[in-house]
C-alpha positions in Angstrom: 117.1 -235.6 247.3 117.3 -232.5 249.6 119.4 -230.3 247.8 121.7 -227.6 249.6 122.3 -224.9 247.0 119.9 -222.4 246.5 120.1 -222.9 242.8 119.2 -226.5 242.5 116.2 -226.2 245.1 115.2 -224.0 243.0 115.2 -225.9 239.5 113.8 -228.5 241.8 110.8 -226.9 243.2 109.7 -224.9 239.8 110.0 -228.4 237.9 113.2 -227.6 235.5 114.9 -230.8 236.4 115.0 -234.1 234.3 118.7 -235.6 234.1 122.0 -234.7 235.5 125.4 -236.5 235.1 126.1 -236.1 238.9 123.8 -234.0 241.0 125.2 -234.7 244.5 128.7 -233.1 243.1 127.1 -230.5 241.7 125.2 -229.9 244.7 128.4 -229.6 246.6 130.5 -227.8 243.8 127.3 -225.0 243.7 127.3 -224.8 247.7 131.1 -224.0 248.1 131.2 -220.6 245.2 130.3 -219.2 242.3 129.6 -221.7 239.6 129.6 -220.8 235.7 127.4 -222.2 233.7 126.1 -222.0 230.3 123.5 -222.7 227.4 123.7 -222.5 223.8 121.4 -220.7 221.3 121.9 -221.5 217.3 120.8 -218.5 215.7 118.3 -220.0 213.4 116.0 -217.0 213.0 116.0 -213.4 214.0 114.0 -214.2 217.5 114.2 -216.7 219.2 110.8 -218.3 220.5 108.6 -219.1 223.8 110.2 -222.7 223.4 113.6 -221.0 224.2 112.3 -219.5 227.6 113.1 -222.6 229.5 116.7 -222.4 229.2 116.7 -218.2 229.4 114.8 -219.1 233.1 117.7 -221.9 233.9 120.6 -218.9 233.3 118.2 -216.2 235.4 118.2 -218.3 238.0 121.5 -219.5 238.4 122.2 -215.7 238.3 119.8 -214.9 240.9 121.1 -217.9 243.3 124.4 -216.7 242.6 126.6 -218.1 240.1 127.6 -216.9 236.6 125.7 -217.4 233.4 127.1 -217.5 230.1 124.7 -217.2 226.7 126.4 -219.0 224.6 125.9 -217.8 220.1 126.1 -220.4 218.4 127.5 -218.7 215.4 129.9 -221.4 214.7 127.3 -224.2 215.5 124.8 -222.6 213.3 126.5 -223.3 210.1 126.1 -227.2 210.6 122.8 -227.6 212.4 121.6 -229.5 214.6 119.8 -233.1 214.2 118.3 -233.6 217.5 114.5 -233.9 217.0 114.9 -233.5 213.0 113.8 -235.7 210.5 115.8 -233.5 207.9 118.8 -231.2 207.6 118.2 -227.9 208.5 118.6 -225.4 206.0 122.2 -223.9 205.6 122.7 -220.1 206.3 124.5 -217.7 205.3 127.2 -215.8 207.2 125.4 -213.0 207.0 122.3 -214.0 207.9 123.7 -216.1 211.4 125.3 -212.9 212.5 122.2 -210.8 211.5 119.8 -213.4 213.7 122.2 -212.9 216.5 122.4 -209.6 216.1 118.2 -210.2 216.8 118.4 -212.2 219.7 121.1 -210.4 221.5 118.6 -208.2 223.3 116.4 -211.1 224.4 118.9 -211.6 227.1 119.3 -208.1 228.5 115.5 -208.4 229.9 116.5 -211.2 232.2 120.2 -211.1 232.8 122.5 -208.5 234.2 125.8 -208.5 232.0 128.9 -207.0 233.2 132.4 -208.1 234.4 131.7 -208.9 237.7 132.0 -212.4 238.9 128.7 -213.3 238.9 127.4 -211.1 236.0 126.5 -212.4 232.8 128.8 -212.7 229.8 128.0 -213.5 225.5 129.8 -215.1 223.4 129.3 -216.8 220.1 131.5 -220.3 219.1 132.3 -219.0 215.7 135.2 -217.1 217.7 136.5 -220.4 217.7 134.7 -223.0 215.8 136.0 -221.3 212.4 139.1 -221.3 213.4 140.1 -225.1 213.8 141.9 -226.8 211.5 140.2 -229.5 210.4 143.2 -232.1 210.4 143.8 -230.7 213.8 140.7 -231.3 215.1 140.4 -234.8 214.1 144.3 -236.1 215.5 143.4 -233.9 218.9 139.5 -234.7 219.7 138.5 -236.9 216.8 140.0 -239.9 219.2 138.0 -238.9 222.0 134.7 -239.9 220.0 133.8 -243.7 218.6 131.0 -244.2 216.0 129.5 -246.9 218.0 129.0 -244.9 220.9 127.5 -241.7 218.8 125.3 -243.7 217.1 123.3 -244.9 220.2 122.4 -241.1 220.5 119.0 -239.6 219.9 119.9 -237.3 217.4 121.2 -240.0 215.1 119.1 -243.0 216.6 116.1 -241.8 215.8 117.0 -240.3 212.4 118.3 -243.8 211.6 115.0 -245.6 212.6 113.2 -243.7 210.7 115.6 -244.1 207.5 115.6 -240.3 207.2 118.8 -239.2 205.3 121.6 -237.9 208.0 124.5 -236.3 206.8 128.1 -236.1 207.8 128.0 -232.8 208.2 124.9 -233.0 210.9 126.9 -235.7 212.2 129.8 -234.2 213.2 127.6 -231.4 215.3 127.9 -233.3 218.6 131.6 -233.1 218.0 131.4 -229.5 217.9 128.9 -229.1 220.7 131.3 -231.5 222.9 134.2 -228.8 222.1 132.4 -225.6 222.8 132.1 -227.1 226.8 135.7 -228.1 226.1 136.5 -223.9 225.3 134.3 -222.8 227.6 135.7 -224.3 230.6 139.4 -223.2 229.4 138.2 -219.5 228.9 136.0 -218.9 231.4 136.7 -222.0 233.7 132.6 -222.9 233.1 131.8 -226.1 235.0 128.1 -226.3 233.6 126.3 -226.8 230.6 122.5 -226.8 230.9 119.7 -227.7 227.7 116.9 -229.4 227.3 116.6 -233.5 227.4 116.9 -234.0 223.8 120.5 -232.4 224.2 121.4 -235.2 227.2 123.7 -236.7 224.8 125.7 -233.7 223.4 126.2 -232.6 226.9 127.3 -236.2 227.9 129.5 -235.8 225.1 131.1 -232.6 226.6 131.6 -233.6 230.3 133.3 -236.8 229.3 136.0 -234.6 226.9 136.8 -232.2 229.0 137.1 -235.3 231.5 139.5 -236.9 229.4 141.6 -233.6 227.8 141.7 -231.5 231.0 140.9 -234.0 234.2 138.2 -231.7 235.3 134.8 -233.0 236.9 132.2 -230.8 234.5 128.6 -231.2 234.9 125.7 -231.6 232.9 121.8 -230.6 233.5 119.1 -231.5 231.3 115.1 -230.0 231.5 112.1 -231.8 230.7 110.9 -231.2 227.1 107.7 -228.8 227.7 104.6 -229.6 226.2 101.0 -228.3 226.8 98.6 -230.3 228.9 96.8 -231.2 225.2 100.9 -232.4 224.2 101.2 -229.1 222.1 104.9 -228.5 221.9 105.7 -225.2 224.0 106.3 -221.8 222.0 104.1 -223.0 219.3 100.9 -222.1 218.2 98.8 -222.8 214.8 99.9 -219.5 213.5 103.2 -220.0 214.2 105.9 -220.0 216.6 105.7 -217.0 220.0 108.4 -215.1 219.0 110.3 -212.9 221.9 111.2 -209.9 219.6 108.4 -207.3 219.6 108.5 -206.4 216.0 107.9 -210.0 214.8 105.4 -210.6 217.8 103.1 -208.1 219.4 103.5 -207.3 223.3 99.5 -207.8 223.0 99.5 -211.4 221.0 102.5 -212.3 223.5 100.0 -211.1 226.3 97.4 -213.3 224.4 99.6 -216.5 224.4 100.0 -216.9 227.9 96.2 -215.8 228.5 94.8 -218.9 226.4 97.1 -221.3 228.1 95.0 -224.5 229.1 93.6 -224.6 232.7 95.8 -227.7 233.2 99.0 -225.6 232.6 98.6 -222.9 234.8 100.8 -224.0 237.8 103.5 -225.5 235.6 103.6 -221.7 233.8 103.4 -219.6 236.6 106.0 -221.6 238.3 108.4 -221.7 235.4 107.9 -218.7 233.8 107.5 -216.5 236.4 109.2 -214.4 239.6 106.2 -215.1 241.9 106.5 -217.0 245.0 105.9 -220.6 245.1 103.7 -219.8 247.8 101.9 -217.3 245.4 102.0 -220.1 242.6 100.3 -222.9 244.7 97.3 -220.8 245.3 97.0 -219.0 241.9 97.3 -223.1 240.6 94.5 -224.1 243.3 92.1 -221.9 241.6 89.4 -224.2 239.8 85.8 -222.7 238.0 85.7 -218.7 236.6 88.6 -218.0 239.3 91.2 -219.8 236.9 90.9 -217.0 234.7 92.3 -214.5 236.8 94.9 -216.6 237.2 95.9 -216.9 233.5 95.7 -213.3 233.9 98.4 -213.1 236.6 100.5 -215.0 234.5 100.1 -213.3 231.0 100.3 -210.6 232.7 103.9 -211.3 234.9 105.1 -213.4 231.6 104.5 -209.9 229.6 105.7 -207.6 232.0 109.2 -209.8 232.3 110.1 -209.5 228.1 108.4 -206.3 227.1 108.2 -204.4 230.5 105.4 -203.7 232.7 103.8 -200.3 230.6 103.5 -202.8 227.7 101.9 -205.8 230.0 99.6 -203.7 231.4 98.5 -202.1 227.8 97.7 -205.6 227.0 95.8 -206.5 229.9 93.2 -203.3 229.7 93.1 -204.1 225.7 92.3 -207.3 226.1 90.0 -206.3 229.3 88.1 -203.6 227.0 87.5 -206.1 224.4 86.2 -208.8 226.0 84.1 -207.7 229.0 82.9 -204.3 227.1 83.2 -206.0 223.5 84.9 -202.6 222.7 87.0 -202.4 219.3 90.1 -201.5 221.9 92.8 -199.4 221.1 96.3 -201.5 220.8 95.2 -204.4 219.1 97.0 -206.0 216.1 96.1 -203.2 213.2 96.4 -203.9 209.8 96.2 -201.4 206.8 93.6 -201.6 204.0 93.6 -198.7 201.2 90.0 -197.1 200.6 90.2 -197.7 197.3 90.7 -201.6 198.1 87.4 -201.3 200.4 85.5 -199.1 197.4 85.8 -201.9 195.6 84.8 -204.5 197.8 88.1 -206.4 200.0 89.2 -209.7 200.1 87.6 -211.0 203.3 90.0 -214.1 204.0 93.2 -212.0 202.2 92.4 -209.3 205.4 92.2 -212.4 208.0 95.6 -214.1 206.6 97.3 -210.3 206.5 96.2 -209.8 210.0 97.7 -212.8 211.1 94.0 -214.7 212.0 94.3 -217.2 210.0 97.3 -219.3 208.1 95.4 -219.9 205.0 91.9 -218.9 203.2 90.9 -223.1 203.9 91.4 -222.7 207.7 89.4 -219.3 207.4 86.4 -221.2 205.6 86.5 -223.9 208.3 85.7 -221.1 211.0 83.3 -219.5 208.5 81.6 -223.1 208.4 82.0 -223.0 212.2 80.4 -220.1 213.3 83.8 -218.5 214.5 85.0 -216.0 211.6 83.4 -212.2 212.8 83.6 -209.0 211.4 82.4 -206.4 214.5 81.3 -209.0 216.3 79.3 -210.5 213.9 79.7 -214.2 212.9 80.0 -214.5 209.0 78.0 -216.8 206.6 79.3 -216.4 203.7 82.7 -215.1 201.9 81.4 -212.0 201.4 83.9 -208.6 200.7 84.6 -206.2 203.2 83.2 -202.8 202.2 83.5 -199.0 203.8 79.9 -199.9 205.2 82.3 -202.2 207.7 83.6 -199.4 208.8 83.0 -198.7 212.7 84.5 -196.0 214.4 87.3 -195.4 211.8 87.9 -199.6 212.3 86.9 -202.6 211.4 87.2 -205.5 214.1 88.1 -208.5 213.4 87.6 -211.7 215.1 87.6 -215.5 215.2 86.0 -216.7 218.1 86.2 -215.0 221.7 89.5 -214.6 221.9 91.5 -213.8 219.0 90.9 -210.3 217.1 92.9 -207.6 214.9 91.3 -204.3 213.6 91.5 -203.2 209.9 92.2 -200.1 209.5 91.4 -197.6 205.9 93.8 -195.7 204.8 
């Protein structure tokens, strides 16, 4: 459908729409003011990941096309989990370590939202405020009726749990509740009119615009994404060392730099057009690009995706390190650096121990299988056998190390 708010054209033409409960209204509601609208974040770790970018874009744009975002902590939400896409309960955290993980992903946000107390500037706020603060007999006479079992249990997050006769408890359970409640709050505070998340939340948020249906008789709206996966179904934000964390100290600007480099040739468009400022225009061409030329392109984007979370002096470190290193096969300044003591080298160093510590490799099997293939380098030179690393590896007060063309770390005595 042709859209008439700037903010839906947008989510159209970048790809960030899969469901919504009633996109002509929202269409409408969007084109006559400022619309709130918000996302939630459980505070599961002390960064959030790459995966998490696609809802941080939906609040930037609905910021930069006018209407008010609201990052929602899930503080409250945290402490239950949730099931969708889980085979098993989460694990339970502490108090102390929710508010510490939010404490770590609070400054995510400040890199692509203005906050302030403006109407259209961005507030926090975290659930607990109010989730902890129900009573539970309360809770059940006022909103427990709004919810049937028969209904819930055609939902995703249970369905699939069920079909797989993977254990579900009531606590997990009552997380939709809870979720439901928070749009419920939200619009009462802050009269919000939008929640946004990805598709696997469609029926938590169904579950929110039909209670604050019945307990305020107020139109909401609900708007799902698609779940992103890499062209080779990779799940997005994930890697085989790991997840792409956002927070510098538990992720390099340079390995961040790195991630969106070795995207597949396949995925360029869909990137640059979801994770980037650039023109559509700009995108188009940069996604036309087929041959050698598609590499400058994943620079582009590596590049603008850097430059966005770590700022352009970091993105642009990254892009001459990485340029230095492969196209003059220089042991470049700014790359992952580990420590090793002399003594340790003296004596001959682990070889795989070095590759795990510098964050290569996930275990000393998958460094043999790279051994076996050809891949595992010290200074550029593929390794046959598990030999130790010695001071002789030494090369300009470094040692480089590499698997393959693109991945590489320098060791550094000490």
């Amino acid at each position: 459908m042709a859209f008439k708010s700037d903010f839906l054209r947008v989510m159209e033409e970048r790809g960030f729409i899969h469901q919504g409960t009633n996109l002509e209204g929202l269409d409408e509601r969007l084109s006559k003011g400022v619309v709130t609208g918000y996302i939630g974040f459980d505070a599961t770790a002390r960064s959030l990941h790459a995966g998490s970018l696609v809802q941080i874009m939906l609040l930037y744009w609905l910021q930069a096309t006018g209407g008010k975002p609201i990052a929602l902590m899930g503080g409250g939400t945290t402490k239950v989990g949730d099931p969708s896409g889980k085979d098993a309960q989460r694990t339970l955290l502490s108090d102390a370590d929710i508010n510490s993980n939010i404490e770590g992903i609070k400054g995510v946000f400040e890199k692509f939202l203005n906050f302030g107390s403006g109407p259209t500037d961005a507030i926090m706020v975290n659930n607990d405020d109010w989730l902890s603060r129900l009573g539970y007999v309360e809770f059940l006479r006022d909103f427990g009726t709004e919810f049937t079992i028969n209904r819930m249990l055609t939902f995703d997050s249970v369905k699939l749990r069920l079909e797989r006769e993977s254990p579900m408890t009531f606590l997990e359970f009552n997380y939709m509740l809870m979720q439901a409640y928070d749009f419920h709050e939200l619009l009462r505070r802050h009269n919000c009119l939008l929640q946004m998340g990805g598709s696997d939340q469609w029926g938590n948020i169904i579950n929110g615009v039909e209670l604050c249906r019945r307990k305020a008789g107020v139109e909401v709206f609900g708007l799902t994404t698609p779940l992103l996966t890499t062209a080779s179904g990779r799940k997005m934000g994930k890697t085989e060392q790991g997840a792409v964390w956002l927070n510098a100290d538990m992720l390099s600007p340079y390995d961040y730099w790195q991630y969106w480099r070795n995207c597949e040739d396949a995925d360029v468009g869909l990137m640059l057009a979801r994770f980037t400022r650039l023109p559509m225009d700009e995108v188009r061409r940069l996604a036309a690009l087929g041959g050698a030329e598609v590499n400058e392109a994943k620079k582009i984007l590596a590049t603008e995706a850097t430059a966005w979370l770590h700022g352009h002096a970091a993105a642009d470190a990254a892009a001459e390190t990485a340029r230095r290193t492969f196209e003059e096969g220089a042991a470049a300044a700014g790359l992952p650096t580990i420590a090793l003591a002399r003594a340790e080298l003296d004596a001959g160093a682990a070889l795989l121990d070095a590759f795990i510590k510098a964050g290569l490799i996930g275990s000393k099997g998958e460094g043999r299988r790279h051994m076996k293939a050809g891949a595992l380098k010290v200074n550029d030179i593929p390794l046959t056998d598990e030999r130790a690393l010695g001071a002789g590896d030494v090369k300009d007060g470094v040692i480089k190390l590499s698997i393959g063309k693109k991945k590489h770390a320098l060791a550094k005595p000490e």
